[in-house]
LUMMARPA-937792 format. One record per residue: y, z, x of N, C-alpha, C, CB in turn; residue in three letters. Coordinates in steps of 0.2 Angstrom, whole numbers, plus 5000, padded with zeros to 4 digits. Atoms other than C-alpha are relative to their C-alpha. Last residue first. Glycine has a CB too. Layout:
BEGIN
YZXYZXYZXYZXala;...
REM end
This chain:
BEGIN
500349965006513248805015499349994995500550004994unk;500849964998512948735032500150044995499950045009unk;500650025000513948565026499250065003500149935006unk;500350025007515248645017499349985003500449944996unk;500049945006515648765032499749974994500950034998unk;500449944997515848625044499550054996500350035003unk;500950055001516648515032499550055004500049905004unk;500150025005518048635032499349974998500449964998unk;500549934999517948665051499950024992500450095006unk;500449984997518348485053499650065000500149985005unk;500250035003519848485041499250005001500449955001unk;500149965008520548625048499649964997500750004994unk;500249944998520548565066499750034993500550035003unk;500650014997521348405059499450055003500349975005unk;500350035004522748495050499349955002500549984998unk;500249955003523048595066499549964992500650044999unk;500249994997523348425076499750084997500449985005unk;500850045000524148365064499350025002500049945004unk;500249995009525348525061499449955000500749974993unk;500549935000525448505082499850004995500350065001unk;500650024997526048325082499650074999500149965008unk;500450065005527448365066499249975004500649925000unk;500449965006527948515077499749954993500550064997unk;500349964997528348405092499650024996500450045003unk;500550044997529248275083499450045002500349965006unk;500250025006530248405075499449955002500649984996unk;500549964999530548445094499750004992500350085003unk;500749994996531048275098499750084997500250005011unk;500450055003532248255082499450025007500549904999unk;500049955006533348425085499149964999500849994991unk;500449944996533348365105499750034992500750075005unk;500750024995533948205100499550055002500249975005unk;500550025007535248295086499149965003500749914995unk;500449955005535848405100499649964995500550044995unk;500749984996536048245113499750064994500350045008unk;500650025000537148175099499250035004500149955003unk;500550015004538148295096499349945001500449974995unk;500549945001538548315113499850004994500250085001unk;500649974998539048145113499550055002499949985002unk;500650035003539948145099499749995002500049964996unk;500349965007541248295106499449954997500750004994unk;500549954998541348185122499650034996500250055003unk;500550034998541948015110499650075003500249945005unk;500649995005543148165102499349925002500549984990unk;500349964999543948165118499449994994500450065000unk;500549994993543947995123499950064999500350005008unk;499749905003544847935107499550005003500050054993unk;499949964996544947755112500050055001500249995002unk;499449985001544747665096500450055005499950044993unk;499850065002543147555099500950024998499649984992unk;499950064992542447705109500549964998499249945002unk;499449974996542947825092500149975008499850095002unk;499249995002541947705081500550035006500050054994unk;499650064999540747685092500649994996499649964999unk;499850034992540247855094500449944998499249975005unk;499549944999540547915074500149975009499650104999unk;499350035003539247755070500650035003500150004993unk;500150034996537947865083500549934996499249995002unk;499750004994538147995075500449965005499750025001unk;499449995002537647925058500650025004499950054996unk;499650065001536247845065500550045000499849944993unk;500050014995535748035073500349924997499350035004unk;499449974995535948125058500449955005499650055005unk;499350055004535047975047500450065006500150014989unk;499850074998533648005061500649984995499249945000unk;499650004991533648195061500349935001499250025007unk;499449964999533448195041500449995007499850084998unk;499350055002532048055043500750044998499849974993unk;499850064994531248195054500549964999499549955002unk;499549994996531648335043500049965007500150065002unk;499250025003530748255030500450015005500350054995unk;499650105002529248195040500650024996499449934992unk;500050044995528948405045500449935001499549995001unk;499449994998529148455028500349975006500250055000unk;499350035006527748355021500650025002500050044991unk;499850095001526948395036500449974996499649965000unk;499749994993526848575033500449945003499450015005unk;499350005002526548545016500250025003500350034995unk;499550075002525048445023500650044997499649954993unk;499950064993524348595035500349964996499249955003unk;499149984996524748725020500049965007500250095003unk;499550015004523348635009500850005002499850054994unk;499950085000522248605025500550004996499349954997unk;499650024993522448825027500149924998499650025009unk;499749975001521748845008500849985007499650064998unk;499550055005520348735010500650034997499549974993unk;500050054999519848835024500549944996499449994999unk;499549994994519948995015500449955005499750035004unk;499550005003519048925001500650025004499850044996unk;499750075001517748875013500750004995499449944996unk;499550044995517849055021500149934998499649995008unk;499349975000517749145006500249965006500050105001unk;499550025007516249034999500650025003499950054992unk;499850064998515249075017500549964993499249975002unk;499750024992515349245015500449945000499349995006unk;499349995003514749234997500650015007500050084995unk;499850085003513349115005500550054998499549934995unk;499950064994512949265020500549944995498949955003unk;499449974996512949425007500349935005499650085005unk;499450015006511749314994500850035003499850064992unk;499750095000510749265012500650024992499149924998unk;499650044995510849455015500249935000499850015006unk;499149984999510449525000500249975005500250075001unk;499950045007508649394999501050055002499250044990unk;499850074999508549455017500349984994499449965002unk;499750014991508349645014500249934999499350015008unk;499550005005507449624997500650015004499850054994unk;500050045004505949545007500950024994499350004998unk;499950074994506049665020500449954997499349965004unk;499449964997505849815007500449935006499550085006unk;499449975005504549724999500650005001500050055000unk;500150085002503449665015500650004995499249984997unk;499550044993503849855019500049944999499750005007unk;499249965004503249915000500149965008500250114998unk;499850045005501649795005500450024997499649984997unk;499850074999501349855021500149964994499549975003unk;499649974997501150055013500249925004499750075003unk;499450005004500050005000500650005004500050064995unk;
REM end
């Protein structure tokens, strides 16, 4: 009797642990699919404030030539520190637009991961 309450015992052992293992595994794909969701409104913002940086930066860059074309030398300096700021605003947006991919990628792969060994 006494190997077949352990056989038992074992047996109701595993059975919890694989129901303990796949609700496990539920919290992490939901989890998963929860980070991908804030990967793309990451990016969604990301591409805005790029095309934000790049109408900056045209806009700036009319302000140059205008003031070249009119010989105003100070406000020419004044617009190209603007400029360089707006190039610096647009490279690091750039930056964090390759990183968010680069996360959203990562996400994506340990999603499927997770679905395929549920």
């Amino acid at each position: 009797m006494k190997p077949l309450t352990t056989m038992a015992v074992g047996a109701v052992v595993l059975a919890l642990g694989y129901g303990a293992a796949d609700a496990q595994n539920g919290r992490t794909i939901r989890q998963d699919r929860q980070d991908v969701r804030q990967d793309r409104r990451e990016l969604h913002r990301d591409n805005r404030d790029i095309r934000q940086d790049r109408r900056e930066l045209a806009g700036d860059r009319r302000e140059l030539n205008q003031d070249i074309r009119a010989g105003r030398t100070n406000e020419v300096r004044q617009d190209r520190r603007e400029l360089a700021g707006d190039r610096r605003e647009l490279r690091e947006d750039v930056r964090d637009r390759r990183d968010d991919r680069r996360d959203l990628h990562q996400d994506r792969r340990e999603l499927a991961q997770d679905e395929r060994s549920r």
